[in-house]
N, C-alpha and C positions, 0 to 999 in steps of 0.2 A: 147600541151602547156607545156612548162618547165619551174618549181617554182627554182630558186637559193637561200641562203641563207648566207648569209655573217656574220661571229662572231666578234665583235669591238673588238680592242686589250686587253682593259682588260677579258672582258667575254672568251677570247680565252686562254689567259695564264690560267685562272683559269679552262678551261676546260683539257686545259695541264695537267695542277697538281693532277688533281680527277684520271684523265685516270692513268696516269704515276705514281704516290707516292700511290693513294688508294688500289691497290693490294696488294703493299709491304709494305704498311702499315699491313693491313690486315695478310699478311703473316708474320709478325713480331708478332704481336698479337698470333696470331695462335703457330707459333711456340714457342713461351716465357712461354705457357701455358702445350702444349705437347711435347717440348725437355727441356733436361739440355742443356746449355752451353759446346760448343766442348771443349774436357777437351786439356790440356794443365801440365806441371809440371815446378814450376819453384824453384830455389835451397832456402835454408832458407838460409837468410842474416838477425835473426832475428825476425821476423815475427812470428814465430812459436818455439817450447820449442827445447831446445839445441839438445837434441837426433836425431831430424830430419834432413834427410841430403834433402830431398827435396819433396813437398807438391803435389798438386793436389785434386782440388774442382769436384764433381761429383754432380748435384741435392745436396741434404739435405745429403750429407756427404764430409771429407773430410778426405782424402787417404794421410796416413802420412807412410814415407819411411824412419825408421833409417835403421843403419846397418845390422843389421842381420832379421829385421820383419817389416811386412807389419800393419798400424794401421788403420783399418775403425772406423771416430768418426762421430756421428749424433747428434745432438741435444737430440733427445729423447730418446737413451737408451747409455745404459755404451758403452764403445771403444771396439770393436775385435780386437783382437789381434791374427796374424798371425807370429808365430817363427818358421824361419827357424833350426832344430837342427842340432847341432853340429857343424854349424858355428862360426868362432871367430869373422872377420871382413872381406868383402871383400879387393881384392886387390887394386882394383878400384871403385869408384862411379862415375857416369861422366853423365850429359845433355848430347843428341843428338839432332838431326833434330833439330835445333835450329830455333823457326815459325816464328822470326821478332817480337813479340809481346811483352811487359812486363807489369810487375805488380807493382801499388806501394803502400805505406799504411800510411797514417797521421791519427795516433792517439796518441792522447791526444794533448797537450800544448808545449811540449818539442820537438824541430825540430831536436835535436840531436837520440831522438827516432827513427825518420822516417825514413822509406826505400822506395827506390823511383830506377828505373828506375831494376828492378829485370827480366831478360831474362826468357822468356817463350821454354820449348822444350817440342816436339814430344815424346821422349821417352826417358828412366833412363835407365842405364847400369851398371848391376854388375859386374863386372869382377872374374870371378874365384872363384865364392862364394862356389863350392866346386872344388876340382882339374877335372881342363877340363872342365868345367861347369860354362854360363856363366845366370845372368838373364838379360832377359829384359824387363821394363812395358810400356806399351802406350797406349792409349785409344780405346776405343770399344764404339760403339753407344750404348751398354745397361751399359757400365758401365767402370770398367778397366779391361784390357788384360796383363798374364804375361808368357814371354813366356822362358820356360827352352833351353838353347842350349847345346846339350851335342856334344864336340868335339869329334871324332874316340878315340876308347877306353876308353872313360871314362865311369862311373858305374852310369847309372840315377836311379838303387837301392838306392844312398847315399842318394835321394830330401824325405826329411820328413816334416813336419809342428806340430805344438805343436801350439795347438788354448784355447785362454783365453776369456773371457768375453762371453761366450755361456752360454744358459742354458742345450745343448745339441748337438749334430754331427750326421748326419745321410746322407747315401747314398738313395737314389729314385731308383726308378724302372727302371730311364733311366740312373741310373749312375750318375746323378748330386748329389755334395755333399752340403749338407742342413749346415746351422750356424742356430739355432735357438734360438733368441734373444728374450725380452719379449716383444719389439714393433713388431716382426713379422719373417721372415725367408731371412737370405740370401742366394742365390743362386750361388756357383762356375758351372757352366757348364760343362759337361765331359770331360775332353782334348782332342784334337785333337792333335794326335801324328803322325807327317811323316817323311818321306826324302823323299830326292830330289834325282828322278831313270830317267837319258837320259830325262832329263828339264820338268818332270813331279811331282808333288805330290801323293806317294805313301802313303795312312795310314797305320797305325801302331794300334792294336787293343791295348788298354789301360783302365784302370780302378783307380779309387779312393779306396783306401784299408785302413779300419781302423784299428791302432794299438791300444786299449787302450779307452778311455771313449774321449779323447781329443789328440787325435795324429792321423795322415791321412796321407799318402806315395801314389807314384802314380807307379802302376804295367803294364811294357811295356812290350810285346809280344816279340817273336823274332824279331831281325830286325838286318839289316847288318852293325856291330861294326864297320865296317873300313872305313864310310860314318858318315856326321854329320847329328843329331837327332834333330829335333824341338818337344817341348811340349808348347801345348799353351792352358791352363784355360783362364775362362770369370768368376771375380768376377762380376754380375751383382747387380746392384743396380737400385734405384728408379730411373725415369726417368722425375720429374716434375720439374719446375720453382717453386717449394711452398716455399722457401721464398721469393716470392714477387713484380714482376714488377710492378712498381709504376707510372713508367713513359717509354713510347718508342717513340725513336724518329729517323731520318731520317738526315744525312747532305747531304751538294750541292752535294758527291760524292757516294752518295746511300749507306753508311755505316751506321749500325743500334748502334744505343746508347741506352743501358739501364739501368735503374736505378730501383734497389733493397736493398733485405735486406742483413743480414750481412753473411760474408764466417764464417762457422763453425769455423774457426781458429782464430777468431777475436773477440772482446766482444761484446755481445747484444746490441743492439742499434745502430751498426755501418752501412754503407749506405756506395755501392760498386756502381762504374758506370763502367760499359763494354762497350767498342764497338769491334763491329764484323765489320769483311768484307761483302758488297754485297751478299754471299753468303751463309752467315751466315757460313764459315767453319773455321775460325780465329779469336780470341780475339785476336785483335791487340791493348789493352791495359785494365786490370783492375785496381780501382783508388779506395781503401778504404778508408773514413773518419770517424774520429767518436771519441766517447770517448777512452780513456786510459783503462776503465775497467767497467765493466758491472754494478757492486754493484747497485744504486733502479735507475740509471738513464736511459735516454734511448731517441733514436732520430732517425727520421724519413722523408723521403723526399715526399713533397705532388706533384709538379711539376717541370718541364724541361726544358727551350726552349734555341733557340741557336742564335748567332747571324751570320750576315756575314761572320766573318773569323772565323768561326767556335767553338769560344769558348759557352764554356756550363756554364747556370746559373740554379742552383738549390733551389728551396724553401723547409722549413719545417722548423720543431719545434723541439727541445732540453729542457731536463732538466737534463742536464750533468753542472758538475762544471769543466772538463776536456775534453772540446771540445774541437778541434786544431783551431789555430787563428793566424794569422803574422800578422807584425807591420803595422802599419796604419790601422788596422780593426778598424768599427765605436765601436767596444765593446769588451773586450777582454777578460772579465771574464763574470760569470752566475750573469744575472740579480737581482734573489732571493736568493742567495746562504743559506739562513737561512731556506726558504723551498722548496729544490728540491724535487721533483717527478712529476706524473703525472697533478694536478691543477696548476702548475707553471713550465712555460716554454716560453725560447726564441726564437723566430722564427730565420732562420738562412737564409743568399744569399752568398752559396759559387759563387765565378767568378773561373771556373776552365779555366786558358788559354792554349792555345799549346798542344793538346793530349795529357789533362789529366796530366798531368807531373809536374805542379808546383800549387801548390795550392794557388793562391792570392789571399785569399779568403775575403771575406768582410761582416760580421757580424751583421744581423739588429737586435741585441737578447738586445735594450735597455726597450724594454716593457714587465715588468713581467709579466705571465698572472697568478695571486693567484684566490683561491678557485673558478675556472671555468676553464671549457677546451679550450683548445688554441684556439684561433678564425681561427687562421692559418689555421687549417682542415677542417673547413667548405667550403662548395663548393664554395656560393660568395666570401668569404672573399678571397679563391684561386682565384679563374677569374680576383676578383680586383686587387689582385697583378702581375698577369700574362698582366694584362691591361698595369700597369705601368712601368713592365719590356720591354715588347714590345717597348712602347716610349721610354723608356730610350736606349735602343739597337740601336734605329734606330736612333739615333742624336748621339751618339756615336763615338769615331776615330775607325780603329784598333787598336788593340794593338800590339808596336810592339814586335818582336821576340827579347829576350837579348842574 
């Protein structure tokens, strides 16, 4: 006897969905929790203090690149500072491998502030930062990678470093050189030094040499001057998601959208939405919004969801007097401006349309919430609005593209 069993179209699509999105769901979870964000570097237009010719966000740090040094800034303890000595200015600074991705940032009130559609690259190029000597950085799963090029005949004797914001320098037993900071220790990796011998990689025996309490140079073996030399250190760093996914989500084309907290380089309070590729190996766009400036306010994204053509609506609450806001928002300043902080705050529905790129945002923040916390964060109060979003979504036009 043979039993058949037939799934009605709905029960079918829905078994669709669990099969097909619940893994990658899951694997989006999963990874949000135990990777950073595939790093990327993209140029300051702004964004970040003059000095910087161009950024990159790593987990809970962000990897600032002026001219002549490298800055690692965390939230929790003062900046490292890596100088290059003896340099004056390279000859060149330049983006490479350009990933298709960009970055944008609306904060505050004032649209003249914002920076919006900023090129994402692979990798930074110094050019000639000492004679014959070229750098270059781009990311490493545990953190960033920088690698020295030394042309035939040039002296990789000159590469020094002059290290600030430690409480200490020290070499390990396997040759990794230690930053030790008061939140914990950062880790350079031991160079790996080679050429390239008849299309092979030859190493090159190499060491981390300290000059001084705060000065480090790197000592290369013999090796054949009339061939070019790669030296490639691994700043590693932390590797968590800890400020925050809030919200993950899925579109029709299996690209993951997440919504967190703010980039180091940005003020407290402010709420970044990424989306990756499929594969998670590309930010092909980060979207920072938020206030102008950290001082006691601070804002927060409780949920997500998307519509049809793929635009993103986001819930949460504000007690900023310098959200950003465009014309026809239902509210366009702070509800309580007499008492911001944490018992008074406006709930907020940006409509981000078009890949993140133009922020239309629309404003529910007419309801002060005084001495009680925002209803916004509670779980029902979320589902009910996620209720209403939903209907609202689905009666909805597109939008179209301008």
């Amino acid at each position: 006897m043979s039993v058949s069993c037939r799934l009605g179209g709905v029960y079918w699509k829905f078994f669709r969905f669990v099969a097909i999105r619940l893994p990658l769901v899951l694997a989006c979870v999963i990874s949000a929790h135990t990777h950073a964000l595939p790093l990327f570097f993209e140029p300051n237009h702004g964004q970040a203090p003059k000095a910087v010719r161009f950024l990159a966000q790593h987990a809970d740090y962000a990897i600032l690149l002026a001219d002549r040094e490298i800055v690692l800034k965390s939230l929790e303890d003062a900046p490292v500072t890596l100088r290059l000595a003896g340099v004056k200015k390279p000859r060149v600074i330049q983006g490479e491998q350009p990933t298709g991705g960009v970055s944008n940032y609306f904060l505050g009130p004032d649209p003249s502030k914002w920076h919006s559609d900023i090129p994402h690259f692979a990798s930074v190029r110094y050019g000639q930062i000492y004679p014959g000597i070229d750098l270059v950085f781009h990311g490493h799963p545990n953190g960033v990678e920088y690698d020295f090029v030394i042309s035939p005949g040039a002296d990789s004797g000159r590469i020094q470093f002059e290290i600030e914001g430690t409480s200490g320098i020290a070499v390990d037993g396997d040759g990794n050189l230690l930053l030790h900071t008061h939140s914990g220790v950062l880790r350079q990796e031991k160079p790996f030094v080679y050429q390239e011998m008849h299309g092979e990689r030859v190493r090159i025996d190499s060491q981390f040499v300290l000059s001084g309490s705060h000065s480090v140079g790197i000592r290369v073996s013999d090796y054949d001057r009339s061939k070019l030399l790669i030296i490639d250190p691994v700043i590693s760093l932390s590797a968590t998601l800890s400020s925050g996914a809030t919200s993950i989500a899925l579109d029709s084309a299996g690209n993951v959208l997440i919504v967190g907290g703010a980039p180091v380089v940005t003020p407290l309070g402010t709420i970044t939405v990424n989306k990756l590729n499929a594969m998670l190996s590309t930010v092909l766009y980060s979207t920072t919004f938020g206030p102008a400036n950290s001082s006691s306010a601070s804002a927060s994204a409780s949920a997500m969801v998307l519509d049809a053509s793929g635009n993103i609506y986001i819930t949460g609450s504000t007690s900023s007097t310098s959200f950003p806001t465009t014309p026809g928002a239902f509210q366009t300043t702070f509800g309580n401006p007499a008492s911001p902080g944490l018992f008074a705050q406006d709930a907020f529905l940006p409509s981000l349309i078009r890949q993140v790129k133009l922020p239309t945002r629309r404003i529910l923040g007419a309801t002060p919430m005084i001495r009680r916390p925002a209803w916004l964060l509670t779980p029902l109060a979320r589902h009910m609005l996620l209720a209403f979003l939903n209907r609202l979504i689905s009666r909805r036009r597109p939008v179209p593209s301008e």
